[in-house]
N, C-alpha and C positions, 0 to 999 in steps of 0.2 A: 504494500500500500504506500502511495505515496504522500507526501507531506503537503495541504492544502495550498503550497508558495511553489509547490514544482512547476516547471515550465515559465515561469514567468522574468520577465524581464527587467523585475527590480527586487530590492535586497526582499530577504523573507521578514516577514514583522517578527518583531521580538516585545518580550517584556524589559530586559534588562540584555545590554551588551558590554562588552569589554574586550577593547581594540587596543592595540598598541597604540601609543601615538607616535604620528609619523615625525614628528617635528623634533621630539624629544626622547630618546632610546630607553630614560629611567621611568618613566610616566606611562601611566595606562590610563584610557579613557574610559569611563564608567556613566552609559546613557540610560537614565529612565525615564520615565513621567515627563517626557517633554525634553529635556535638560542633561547636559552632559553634564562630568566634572574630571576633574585629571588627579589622579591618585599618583602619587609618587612610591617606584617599587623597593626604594630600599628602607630596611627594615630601620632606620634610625631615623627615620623622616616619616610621618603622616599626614604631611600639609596636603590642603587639596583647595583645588582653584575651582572658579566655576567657570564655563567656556558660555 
């Protein structure tokens, strides 16, 4: 069975994603509810910005 987004021509919908960010190799992007925000991956840092 396939997944109700197959075939189509834009991203699949999600609830919550987490993308690298492109710009910045320590950060990861974290989109929900509208709203991204950039998580920082090391472990001595838990700043987060909002995009």
């Amino acid at each position: 069975m396939n997944a109700p987004s197959a075939g189509r021509n834009s991203p699949a919908p999600y609830l919550v994603r987490v993308t690298p960010d492109g710009n910045a190799p320590d950060l990861l992007e974290l989109s929900f509810d509208g709203e991204t925000h950039r998580l920082a991956t090391s472990s001595n840092s838990w700043r987060t910005t909002r995009r």
